[in-house]
MOPAC internal coordinates of N, CA, C and O (Angstrom, degrees):
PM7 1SCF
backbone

  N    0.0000 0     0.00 0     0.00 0    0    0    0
  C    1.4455 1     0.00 0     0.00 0    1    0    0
  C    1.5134 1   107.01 1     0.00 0    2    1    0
  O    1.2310 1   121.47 1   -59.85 1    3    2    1
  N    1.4181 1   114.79 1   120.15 1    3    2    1
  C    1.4998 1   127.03 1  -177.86 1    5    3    2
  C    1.3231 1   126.98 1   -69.75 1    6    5    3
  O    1.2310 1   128.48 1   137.54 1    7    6    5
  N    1.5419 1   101.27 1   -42.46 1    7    6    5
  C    1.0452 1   112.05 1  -155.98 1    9    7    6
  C    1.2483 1   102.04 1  -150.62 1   10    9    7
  O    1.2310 1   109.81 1   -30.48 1   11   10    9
  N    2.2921 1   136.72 1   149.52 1   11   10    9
  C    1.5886 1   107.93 1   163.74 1   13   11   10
  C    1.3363 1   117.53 1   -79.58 1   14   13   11
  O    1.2310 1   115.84 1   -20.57 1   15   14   13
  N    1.2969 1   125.50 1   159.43 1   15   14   13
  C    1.4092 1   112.76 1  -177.00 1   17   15   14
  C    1.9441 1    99.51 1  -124.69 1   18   17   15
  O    1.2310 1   130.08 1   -15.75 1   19   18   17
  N    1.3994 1    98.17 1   164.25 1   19   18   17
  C    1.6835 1    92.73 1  -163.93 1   21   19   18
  C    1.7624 1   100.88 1  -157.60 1   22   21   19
  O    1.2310 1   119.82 1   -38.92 1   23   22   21
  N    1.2780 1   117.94 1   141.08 1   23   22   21
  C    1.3582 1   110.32 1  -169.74 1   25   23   22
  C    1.2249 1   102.38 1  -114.81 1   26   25   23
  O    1.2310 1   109.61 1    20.36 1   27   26   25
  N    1.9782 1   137.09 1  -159.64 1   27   26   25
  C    1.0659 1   123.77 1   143.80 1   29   27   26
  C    1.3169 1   107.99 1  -118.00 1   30   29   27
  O    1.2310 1   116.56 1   -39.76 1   31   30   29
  N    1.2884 1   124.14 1   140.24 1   31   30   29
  C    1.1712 1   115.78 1   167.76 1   33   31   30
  C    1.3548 1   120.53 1   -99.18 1   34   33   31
  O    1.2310 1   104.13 1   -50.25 1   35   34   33
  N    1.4095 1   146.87 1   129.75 1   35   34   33
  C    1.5493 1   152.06 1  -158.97 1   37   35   34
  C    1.1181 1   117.91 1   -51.67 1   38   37   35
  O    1.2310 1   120.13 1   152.78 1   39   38   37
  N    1.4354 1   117.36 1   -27.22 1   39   38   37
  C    1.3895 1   122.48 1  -178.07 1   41   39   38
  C    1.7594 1   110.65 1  -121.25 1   42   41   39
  O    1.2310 1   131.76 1   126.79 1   43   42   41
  N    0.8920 1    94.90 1   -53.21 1   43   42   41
  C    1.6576 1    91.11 1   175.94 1   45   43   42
  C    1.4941 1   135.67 1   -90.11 1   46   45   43
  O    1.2310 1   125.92 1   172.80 1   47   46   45
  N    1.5073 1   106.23 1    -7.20 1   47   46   45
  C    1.5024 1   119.61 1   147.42 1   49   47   46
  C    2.0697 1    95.54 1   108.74 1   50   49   47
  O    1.2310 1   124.29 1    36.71 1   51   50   49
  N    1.4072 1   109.37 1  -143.29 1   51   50   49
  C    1.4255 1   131.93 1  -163.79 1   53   51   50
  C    1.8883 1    74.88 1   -58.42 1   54   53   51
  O    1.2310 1   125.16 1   -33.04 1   55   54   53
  N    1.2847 1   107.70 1   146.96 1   55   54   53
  C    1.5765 1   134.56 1   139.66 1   57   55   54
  C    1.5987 1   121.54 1  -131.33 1   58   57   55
  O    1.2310 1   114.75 1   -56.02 1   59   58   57
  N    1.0862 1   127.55 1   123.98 1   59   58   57
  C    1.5738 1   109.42 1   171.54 1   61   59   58
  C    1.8048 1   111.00 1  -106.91 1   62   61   59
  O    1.2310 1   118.45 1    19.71 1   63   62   61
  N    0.9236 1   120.55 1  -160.29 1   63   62   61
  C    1.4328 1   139.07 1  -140.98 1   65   63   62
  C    1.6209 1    88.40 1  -101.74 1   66   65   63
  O    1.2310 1   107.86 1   -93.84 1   67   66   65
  N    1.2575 1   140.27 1    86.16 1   67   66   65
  C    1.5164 1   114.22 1   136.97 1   69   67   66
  C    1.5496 1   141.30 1   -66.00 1   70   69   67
  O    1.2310 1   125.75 1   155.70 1   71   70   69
  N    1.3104 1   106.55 1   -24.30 1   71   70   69
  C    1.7093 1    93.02 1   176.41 1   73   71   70
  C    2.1628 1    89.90 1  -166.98 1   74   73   71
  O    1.2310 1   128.54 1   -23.93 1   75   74   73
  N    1.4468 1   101.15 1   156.07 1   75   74   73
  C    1.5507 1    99.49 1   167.13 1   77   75   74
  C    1.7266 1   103.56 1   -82.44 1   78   77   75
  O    1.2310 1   128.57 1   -33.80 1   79   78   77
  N    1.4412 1   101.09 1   146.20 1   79   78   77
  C    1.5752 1    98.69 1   169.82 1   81   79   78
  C    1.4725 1    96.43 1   -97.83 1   82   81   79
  O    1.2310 1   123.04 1    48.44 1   83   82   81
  N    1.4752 1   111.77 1  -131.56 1   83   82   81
  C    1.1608 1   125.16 1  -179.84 1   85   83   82
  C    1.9121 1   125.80 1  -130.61 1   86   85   83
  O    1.2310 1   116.60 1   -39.14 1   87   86   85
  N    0.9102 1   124.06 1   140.86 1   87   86   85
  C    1.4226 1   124.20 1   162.24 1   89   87   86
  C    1.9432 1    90.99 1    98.44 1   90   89   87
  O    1.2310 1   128.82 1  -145.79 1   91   90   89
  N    1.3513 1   100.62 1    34.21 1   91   90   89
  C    2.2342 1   104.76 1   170.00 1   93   91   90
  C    1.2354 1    85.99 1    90.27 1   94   93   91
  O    1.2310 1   111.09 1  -177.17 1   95   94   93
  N    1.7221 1   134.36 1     2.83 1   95   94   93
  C    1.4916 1    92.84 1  -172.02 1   97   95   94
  C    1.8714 1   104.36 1  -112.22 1   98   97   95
  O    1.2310 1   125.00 1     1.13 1   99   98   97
  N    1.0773 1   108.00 1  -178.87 1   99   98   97
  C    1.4557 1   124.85 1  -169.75 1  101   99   98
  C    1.8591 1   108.42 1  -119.38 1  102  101   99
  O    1.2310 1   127.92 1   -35.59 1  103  102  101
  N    1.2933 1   102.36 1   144.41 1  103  102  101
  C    1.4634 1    97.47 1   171.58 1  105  103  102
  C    1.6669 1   105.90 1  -106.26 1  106  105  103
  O    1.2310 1   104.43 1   -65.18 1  107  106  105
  N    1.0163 1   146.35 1   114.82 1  107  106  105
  C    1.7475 1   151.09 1  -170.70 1  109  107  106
  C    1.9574 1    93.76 1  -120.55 1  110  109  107
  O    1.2310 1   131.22 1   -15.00 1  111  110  109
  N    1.6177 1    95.96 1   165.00 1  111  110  109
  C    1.1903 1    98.79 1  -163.60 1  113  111  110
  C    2.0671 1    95.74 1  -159.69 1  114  113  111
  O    1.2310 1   126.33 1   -45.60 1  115  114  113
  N    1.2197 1   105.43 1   134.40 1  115  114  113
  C    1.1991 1   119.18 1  -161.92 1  117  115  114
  C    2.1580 1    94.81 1   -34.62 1  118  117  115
  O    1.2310 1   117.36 1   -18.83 1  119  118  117
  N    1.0021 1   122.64 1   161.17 1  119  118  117
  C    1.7413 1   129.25 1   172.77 1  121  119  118
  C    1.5772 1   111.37 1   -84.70 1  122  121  119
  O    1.2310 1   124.26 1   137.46 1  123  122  121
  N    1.2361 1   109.44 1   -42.54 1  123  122  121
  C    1.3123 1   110.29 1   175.36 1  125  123  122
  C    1.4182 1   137.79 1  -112.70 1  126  125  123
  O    1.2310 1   122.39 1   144.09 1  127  126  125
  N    1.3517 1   113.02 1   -35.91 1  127  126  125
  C    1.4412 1   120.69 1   149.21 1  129  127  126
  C    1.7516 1   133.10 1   -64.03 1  130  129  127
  O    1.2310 1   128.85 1   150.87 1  131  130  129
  N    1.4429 1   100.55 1   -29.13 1  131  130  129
  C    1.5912 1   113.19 1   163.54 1  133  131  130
  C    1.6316 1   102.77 1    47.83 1  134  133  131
  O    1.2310 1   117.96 1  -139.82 1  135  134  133
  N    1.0995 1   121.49 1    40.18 1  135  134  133
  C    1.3549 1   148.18 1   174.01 1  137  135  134
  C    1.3702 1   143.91 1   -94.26 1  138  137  135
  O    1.2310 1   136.78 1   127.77 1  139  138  137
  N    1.6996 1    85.12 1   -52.23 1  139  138  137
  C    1.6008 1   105.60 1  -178.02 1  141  139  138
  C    1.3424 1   105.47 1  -120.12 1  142  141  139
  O    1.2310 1   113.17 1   -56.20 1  143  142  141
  N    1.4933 1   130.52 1   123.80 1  143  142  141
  C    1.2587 1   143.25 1  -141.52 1  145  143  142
  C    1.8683 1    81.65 1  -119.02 1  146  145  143
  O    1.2310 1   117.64 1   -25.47 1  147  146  145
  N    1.5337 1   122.11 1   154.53 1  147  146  145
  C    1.3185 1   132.00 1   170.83 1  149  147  146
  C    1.5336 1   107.32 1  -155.82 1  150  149  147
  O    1.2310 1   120.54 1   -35.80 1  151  150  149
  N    1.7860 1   116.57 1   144.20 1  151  150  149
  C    1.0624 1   109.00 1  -157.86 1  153  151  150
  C    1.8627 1    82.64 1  -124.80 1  154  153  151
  O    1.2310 1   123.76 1   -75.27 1  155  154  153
  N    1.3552 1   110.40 1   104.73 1  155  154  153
  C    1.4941 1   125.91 1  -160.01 1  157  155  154
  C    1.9558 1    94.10 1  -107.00 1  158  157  155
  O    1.2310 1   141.87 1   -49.66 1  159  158  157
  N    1.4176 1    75.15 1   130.34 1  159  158  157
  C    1.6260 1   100.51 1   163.90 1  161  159  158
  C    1.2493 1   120.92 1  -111.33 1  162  161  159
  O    1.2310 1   114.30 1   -63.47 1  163  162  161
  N    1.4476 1   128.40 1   116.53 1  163  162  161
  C    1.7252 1   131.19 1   176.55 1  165  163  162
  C    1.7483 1   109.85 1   -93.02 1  166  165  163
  O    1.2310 1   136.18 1   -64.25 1  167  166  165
  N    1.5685 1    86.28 1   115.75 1  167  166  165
  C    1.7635 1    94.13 1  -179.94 1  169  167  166
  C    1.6893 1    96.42 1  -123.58 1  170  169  167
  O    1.2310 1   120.30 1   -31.26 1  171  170  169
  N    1.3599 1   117.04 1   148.74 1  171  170  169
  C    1.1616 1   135.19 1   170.14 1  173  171  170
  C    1.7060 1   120.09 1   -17.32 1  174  173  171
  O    1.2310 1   123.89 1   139.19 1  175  174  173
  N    1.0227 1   110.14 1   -40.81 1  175  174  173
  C    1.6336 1   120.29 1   162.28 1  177  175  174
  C    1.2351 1   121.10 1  -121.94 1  178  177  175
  O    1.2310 1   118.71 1  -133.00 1  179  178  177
  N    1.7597 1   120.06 1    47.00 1  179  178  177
  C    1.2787 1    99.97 1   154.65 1  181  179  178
  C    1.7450 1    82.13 1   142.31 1  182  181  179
  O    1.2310 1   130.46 1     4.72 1  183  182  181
  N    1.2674 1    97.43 1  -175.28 1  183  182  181
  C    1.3498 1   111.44 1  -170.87 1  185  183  182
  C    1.5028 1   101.53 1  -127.30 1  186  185  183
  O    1.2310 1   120.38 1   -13.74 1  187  186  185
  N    1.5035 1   116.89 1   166.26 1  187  186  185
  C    1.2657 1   135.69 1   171.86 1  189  187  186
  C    1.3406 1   119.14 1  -113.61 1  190  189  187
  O    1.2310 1   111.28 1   -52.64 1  191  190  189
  N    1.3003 1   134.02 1   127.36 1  191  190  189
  C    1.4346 1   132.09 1   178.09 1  193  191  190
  C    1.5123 1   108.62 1  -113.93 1  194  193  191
  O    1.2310 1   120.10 1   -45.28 1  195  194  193
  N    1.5310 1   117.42 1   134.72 1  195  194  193
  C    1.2087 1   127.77 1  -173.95 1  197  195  194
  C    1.6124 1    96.41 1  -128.83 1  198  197  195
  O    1.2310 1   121.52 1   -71.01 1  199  198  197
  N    1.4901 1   114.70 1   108.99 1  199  198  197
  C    1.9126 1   105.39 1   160.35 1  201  199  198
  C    1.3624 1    95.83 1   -51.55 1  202  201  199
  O    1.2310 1   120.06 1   -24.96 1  203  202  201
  N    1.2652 1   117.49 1   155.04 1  203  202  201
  C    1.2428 1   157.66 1   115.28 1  205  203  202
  C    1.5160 1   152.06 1   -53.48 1  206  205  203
  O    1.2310 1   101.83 1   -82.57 1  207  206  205
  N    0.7547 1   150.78 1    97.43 1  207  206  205
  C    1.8905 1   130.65 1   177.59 1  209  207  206
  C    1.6259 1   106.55 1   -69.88 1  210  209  207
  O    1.2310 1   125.94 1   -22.95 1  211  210  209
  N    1.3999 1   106.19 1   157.05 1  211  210  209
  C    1.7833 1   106.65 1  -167.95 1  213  211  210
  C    1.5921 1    92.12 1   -66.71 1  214  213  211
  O    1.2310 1   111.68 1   135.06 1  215  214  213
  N    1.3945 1   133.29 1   -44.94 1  215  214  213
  C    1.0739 1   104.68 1  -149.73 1  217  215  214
  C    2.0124 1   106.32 1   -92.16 1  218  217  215
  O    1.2310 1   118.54 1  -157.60 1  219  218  217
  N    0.8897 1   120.38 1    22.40 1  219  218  217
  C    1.4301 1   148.86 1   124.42 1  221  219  218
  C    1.5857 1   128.86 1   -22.51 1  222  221  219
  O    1.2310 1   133.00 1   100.57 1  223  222  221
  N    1.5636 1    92.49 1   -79.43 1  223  222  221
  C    1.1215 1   118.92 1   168.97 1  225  223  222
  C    1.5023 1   108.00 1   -67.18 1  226  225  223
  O    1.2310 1   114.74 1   129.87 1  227  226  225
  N    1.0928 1   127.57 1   -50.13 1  227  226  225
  C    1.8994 1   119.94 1  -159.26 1  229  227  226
  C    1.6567 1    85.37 1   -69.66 1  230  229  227
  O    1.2310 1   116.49 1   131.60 1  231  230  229
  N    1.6741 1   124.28 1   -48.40 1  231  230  229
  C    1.6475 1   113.82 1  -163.84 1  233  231  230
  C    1.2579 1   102.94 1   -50.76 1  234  233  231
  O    1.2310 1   111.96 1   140.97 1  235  234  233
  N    1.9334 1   132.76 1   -39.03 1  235  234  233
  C    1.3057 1   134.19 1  -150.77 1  237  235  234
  C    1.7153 1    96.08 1   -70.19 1  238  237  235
  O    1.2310 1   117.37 1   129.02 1  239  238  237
  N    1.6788 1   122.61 1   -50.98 1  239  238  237
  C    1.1650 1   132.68 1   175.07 1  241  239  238
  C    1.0856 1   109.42 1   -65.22 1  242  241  239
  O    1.2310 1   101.41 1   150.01 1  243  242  241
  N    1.8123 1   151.48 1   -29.99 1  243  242  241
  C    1.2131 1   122.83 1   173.34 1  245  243  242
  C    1.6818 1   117.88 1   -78.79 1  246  245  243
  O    1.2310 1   129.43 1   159.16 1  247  246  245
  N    1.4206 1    99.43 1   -20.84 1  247  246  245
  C    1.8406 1    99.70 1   172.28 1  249  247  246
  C    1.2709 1   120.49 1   -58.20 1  250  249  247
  O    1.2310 1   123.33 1   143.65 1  251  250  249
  N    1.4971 1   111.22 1   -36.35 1  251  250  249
  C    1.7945 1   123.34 1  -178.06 1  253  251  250
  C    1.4495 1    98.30 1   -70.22 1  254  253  251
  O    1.2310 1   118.77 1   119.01 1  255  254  253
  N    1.5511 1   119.95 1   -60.99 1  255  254  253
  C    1.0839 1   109.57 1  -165.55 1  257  255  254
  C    1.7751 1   118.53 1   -58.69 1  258  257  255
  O    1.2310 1   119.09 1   134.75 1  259  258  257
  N    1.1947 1   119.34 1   -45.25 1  259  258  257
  C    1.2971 1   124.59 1   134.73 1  261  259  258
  C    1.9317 1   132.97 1   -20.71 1  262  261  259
  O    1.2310 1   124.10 1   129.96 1  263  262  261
  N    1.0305 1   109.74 1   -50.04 1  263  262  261
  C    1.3769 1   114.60 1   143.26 1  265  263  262
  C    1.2986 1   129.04 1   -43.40 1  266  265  263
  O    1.2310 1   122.93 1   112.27 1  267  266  265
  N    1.5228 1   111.99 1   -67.73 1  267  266  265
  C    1.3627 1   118.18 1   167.22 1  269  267  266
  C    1.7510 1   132.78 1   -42.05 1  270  269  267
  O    1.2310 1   132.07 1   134.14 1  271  270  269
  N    1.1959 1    94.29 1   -45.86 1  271  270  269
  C    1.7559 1   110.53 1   170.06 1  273  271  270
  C    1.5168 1   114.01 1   -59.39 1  274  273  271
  O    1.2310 1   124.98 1   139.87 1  275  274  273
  N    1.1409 1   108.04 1   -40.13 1  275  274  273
  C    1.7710 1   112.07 1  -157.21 1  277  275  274
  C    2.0150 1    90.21 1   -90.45 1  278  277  275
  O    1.2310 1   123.28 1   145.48 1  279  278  277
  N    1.2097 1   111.32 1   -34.52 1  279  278  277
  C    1.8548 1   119.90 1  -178.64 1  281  279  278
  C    1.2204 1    90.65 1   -86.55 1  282  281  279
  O    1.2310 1   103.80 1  -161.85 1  283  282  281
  N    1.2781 1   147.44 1    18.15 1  283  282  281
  C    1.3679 1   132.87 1  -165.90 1  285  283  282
  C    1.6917 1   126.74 1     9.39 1  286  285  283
  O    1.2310 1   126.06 1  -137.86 1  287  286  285
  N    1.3114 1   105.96 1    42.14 1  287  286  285
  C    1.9079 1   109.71 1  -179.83 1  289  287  286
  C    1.2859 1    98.77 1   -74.74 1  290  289  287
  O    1.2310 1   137.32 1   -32.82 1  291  290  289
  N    1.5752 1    84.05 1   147.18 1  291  290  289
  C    1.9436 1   109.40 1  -162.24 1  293  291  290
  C    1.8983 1    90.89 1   -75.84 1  294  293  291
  O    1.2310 1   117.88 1   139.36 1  295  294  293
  N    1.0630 1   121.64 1   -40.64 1  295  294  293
  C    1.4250 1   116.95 1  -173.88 1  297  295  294
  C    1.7387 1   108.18 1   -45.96 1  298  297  295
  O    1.2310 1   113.20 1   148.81 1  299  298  297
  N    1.2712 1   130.46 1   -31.19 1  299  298  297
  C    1.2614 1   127.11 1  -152.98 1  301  299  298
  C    1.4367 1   125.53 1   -51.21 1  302  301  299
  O    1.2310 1   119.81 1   155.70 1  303  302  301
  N    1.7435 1   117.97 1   -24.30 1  303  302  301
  C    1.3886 1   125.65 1   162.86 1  305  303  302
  C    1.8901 1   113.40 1   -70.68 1  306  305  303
  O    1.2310 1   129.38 1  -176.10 1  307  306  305
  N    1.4454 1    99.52 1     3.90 1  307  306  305
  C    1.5139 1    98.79 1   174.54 1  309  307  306
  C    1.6243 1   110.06 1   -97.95 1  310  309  307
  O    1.2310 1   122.16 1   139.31 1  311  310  309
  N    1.3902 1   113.47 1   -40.69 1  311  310  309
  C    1.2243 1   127.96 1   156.79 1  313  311  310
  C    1.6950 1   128.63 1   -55.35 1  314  313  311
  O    1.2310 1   118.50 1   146.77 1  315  314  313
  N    1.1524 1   120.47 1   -33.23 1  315  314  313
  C    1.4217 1   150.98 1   157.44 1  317  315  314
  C    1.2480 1   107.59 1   -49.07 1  318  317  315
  O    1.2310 1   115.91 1   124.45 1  319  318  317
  N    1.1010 1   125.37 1   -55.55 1  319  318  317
  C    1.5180 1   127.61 1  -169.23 1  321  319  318
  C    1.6416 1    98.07 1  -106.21 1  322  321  319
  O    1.2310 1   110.01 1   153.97 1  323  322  321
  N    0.7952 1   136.36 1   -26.03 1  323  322  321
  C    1.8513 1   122.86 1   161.38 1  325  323  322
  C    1.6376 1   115.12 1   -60.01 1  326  325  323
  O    1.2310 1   132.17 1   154.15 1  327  326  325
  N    1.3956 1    94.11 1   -25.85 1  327  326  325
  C    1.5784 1   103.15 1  -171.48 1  329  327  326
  C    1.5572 1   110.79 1   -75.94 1  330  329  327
  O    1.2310 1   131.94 1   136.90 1  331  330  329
  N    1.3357 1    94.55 1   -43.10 1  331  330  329
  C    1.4839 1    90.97 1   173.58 1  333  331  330
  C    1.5897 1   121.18 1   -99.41 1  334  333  331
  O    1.2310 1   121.99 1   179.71 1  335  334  333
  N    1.0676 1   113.79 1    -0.29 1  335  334  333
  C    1.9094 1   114.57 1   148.40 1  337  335  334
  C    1.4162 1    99.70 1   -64.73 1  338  337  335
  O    1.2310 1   104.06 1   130.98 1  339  338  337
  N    1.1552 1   146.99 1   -49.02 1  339  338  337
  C    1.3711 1   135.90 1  -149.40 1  341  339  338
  C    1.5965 1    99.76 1   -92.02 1  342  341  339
  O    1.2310 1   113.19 1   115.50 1  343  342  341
  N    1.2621 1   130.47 1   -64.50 1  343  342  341
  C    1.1197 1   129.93 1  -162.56 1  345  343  342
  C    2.1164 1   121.57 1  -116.53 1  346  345  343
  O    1.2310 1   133.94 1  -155.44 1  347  346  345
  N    1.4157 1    90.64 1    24.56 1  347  346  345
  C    1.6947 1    89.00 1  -178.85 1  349  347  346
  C    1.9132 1    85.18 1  -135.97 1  350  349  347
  O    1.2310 1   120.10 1   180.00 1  351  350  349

C-alpha cells in the first residue's frame, strides 16, 4: 500500500481504505466514527456504497491479509497495522 486513500461519502463524510475486497470493490469505513464499514465500488461516474456489518468488514481484511502472507508482499506490516487500528 503506497499511499492512504479516502473517499467522500454524501452523507457521512471522509471514509478511507481499510482493506481491498474482491470483484473492483473496496471495503472503507466511516474516518471518524470508524463504525460504519461500506463495501464501495468505483465506476466511471461515480461510486457505489454498500453498508456493511463489522464482521463483514473484519472477514474482507482477514482474507487480504491472508493474501498478503501466502504472496509474500512487502506492504503487509502496512496492512497489519490498519487492521488492527480498525478492528482490535
Amino acid at each position: 500500500m503506497n499511499a492512504e486513500r479516502y473517499l467522500n461519502h454524501p452523507t457521512f463524510g471522509m471514509l478511507y481504505l481499510v482493506s481491498p475486497a474482491s470483484n473492483g470493490r473496496d471495503v472503507y469505513a466511516t474516518l471518524y466514527a470508524q463504525k460504519i464499514f461500506f463495501l464501495v465500488t468505483l465506476q466511471p461516474r461515480g461510486a457505489t456504497f454498500e453498508v456493511i456489518p463489522y464482521m463483514d468488514a473484519r472477514h474482507y481484511a482477514e482474507m487480504h491479509l491472508s493474501k498478503c502472507r501466502r504472496e509474500k508482499l512487502s506492504d503487509i506490516a502496512t496492512w497489519r497495522e490498519l487492521f488492527n487500528q480498525t478492528f482490535i
